[in-house]
N, C-alpha and C positions, 0 to 999 in steps of 0.2 A: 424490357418488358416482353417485345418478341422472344428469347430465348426463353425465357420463363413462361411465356405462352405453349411454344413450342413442346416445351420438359415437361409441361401439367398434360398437354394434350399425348406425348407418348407414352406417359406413364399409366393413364388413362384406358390409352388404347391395350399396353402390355395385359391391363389388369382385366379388359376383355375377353384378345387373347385368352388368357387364363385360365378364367370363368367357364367358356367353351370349353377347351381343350378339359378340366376337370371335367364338366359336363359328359363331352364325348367316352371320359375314361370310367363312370361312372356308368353308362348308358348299354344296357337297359335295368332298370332297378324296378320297372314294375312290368304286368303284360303288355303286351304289343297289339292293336286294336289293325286287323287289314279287310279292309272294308271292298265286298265283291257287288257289281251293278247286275249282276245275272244270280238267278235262283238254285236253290241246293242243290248239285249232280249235274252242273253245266259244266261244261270245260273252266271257264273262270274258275268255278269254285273246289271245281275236283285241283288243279295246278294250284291255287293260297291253302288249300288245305295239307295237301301232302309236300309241298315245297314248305310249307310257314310252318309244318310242325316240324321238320328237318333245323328250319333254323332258328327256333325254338330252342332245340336241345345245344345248337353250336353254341347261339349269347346268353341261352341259360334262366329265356322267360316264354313263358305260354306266348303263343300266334294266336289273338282269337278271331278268329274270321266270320264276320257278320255280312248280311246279304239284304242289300236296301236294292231290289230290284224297282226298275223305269223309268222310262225317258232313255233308251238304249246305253242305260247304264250312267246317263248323266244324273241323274239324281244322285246315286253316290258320290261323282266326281263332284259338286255339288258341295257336299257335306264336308268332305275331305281339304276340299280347296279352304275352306274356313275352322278348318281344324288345326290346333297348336300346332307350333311349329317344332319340335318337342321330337318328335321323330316316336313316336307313342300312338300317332292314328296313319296307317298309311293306306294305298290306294290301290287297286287291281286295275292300270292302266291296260289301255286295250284296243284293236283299230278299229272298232266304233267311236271310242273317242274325236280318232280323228276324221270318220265321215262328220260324222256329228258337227264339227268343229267346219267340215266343209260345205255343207249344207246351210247351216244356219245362221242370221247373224241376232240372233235374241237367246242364247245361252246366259247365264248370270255368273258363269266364269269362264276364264281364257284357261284352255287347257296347256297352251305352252308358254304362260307367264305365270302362271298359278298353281304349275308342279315342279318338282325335282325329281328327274328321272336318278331313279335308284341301279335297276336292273332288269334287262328281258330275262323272262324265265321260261315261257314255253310259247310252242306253239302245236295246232292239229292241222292237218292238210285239207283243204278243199278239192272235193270228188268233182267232175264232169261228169254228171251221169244224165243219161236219158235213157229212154223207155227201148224195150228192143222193138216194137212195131214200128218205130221209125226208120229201122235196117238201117244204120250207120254201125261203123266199129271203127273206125279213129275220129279224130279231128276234123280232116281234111274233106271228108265225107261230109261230117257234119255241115260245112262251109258252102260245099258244093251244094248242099239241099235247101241248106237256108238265103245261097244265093237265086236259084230256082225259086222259090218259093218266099218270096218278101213277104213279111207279117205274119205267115200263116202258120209258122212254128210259133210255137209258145212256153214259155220258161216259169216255173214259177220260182220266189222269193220269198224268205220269213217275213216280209215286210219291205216298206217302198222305205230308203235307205240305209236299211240293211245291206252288210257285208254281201251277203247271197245276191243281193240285186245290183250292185256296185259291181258286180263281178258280170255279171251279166252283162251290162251298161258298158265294160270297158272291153267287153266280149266284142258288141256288137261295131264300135269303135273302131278296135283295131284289126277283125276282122271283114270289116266294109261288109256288116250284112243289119239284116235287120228284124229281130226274133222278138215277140210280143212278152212283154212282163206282165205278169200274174202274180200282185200278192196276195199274202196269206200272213196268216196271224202266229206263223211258225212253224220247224221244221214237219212236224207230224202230220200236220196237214196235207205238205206238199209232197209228201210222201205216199198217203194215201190216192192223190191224185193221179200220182205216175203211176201207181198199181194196178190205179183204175182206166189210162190212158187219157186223161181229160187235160194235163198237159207233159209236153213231150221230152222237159229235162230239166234240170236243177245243179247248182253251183254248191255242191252238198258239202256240211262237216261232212268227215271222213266218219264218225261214232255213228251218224245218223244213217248211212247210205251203206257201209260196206257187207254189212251182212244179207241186204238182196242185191248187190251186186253178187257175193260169192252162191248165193241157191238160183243166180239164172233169173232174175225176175226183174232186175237193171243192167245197164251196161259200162260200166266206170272206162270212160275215152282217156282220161288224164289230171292230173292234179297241176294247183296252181303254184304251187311254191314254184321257186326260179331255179330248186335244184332238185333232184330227184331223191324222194324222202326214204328211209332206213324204216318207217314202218311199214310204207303201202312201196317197193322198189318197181314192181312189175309194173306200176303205168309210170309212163312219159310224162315230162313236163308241158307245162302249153306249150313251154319255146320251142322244146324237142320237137313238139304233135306240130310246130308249124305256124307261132303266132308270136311272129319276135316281141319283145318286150314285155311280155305278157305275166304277171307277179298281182299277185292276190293272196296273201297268207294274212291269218286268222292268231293272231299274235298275243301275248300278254304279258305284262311289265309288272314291276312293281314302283310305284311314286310316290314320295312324300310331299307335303306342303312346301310349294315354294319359300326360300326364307329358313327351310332347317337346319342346322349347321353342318356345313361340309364335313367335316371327322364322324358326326352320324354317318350321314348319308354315303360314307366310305366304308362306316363298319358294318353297315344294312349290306350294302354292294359285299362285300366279301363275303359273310357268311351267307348270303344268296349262293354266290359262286362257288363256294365249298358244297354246300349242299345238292348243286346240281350235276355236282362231280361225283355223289355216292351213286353205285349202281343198286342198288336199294332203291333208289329216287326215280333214277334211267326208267327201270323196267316195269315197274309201276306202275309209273306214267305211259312207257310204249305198249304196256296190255291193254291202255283204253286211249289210243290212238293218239299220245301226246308226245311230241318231242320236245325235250328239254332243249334251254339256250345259255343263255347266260353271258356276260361281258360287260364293261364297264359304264358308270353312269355315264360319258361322254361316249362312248357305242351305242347307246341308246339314245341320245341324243340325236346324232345325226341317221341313227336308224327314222327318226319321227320324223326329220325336217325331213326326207325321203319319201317318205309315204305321204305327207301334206303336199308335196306337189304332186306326188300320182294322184291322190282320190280331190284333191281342188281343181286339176286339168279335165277328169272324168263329170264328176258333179257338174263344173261349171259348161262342158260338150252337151250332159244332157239335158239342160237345162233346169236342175236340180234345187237351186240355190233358191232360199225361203228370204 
């Protein structure tokens, strides 16, 4: 009876097997549904639009890319997390997810039990910029004024845990100083404000800040990435400016429903990967300040468990955690 337990149960499993594997060979036979938590002409949506219709044309079905903005992009993740596991609704994963994910403990899904990381696909650099009445021009300067001066600098943020302010946060951290947050209801705001001088610097997309940095009306000290970026090369990294450890990039993936079958989610991963390999895609992207990435679903993977302990050690320093 065991052997023939045994025989029903791998013939069973074979015909699983199977099923999948046609499945995956089969796959895609209808459009592709990629679902962005930010609004038309964000970086999320500009990277699923011009990457998802590249790979589009590789598996040979329309990307349609729909935009459920709020809840810093949780409401998509949201919808997604309970969407077929079909490999037919995917997700514009992104590191708000994982402030998000670090902040709060009343989300209605676990972003790292509730996806399948597919592929990173871009990222934009964040600017150090402040105002030039502050008279700093590196880093080091900055440090020096804001150790002088506890509190009385002031930084504004697209909002209190937002990226922009997470940056800040782990600004003040790891440089032992102590610089006031200021939010705001998004970049244009605080934009406005450093114009106006009313606070004195910001943890900027690189799309949002570079153009008064280059007419003289900011001062771009450094970007956060950990290595020194191909679109913006002339500023320094924090680490370079003098703030070991220091990595803050503004990132975005692509994820399926936890639970979708691996042969998808290999063949999503690859034609990701080809596509960010056209330079067609490249320079597209690097005209509106976007660098492409790319690598596999386990590079992505441990990319995430990375970043969950950078922004849960930051979160839980500033006492952040809801």
């Amino acid at each position: 009876m065991r052997n023939c337990a045994r025989i029903a149960l791998a013939a069973i499993c074979a015909v699983i097997v199977g099923l999948v594997s046609a499945r995956a060979d089969d796959y895609p036979s209808a459009p592709i549904h990629l679902i962005s938590g930010f609004p038309p002409g964000s970086t999320a949506d500009i990277s699923a639009r011009v990457v998802g219709a590249r790979m589009g044309q590789i598996l040979g079905q329309q990307f349609v890319i729909e935009n459920r903005v709020g809840a810093g992009s949780s409401l998509a993740a949201a919808q997604v997390a309970r969407a077929a596991k079909d490999g037919y609704t995917l997700y514009v994963g992104n590191a708000a997810n994982v402030i998000n994910a670090a902040m709060s403990s009343n989300l209605n899904f676990d972003f790292y039990k509730d996806f399948e990381p597919v592929a990173l696909i871009t990222s934009t650099p964040t600017v150090l910029a402040v105002t030039p009445e502050l008279g700093v021009q590196n880093v080091k300067q900055l440090i020096a004024l804001a150790k002088a001066k506890p509190g009385e600098l002031s930084f504004g943020s697209s909002g209190v845990g937002s990226s922009t302010h997470l940056a800040l946060e782990l600004f003040n951290r790891l440089a032992q100083v102590k610089i006031t947050h200021i939010p705001y209801s998004g970049s244009p705001q605080v934009i406005t404000d450093m114009l106006a001088n009313r606070v004195q610097g910001y943890f900027s997309p690189a799309s949002t800040v570079m153009g008064h940095i280059q007419a003289g009306k900011l001062v771009g000290l450094a970007i956060t990435d950990p290595k020194r970026s191909s679109i913006l090369p002339e500023l320094p990294t924090m680490i370079e400016a003098g703030v070991p450890d220091f990595e803050s990039v503004l990132w975005f993936g692509i994820d399926a429903p936890a639970g979708t079958p691996q042969p998808i989610v290999d063949k999503l991963a690859r034609a990701a990967n080809e596509a960010l390999k056209s330079d067609e895609i490249v320079n597209s992207l690097k005209s509106q300040t976007i660098a492409t990435l790319g690598g596999t679903p386990e590079e992505f993977r441990k990319h995430l468990e990375s970043e969950r302990k950078r922004w849960t050690a930051v979160v839980e320093g500033a006492g952040l955690r809801k």
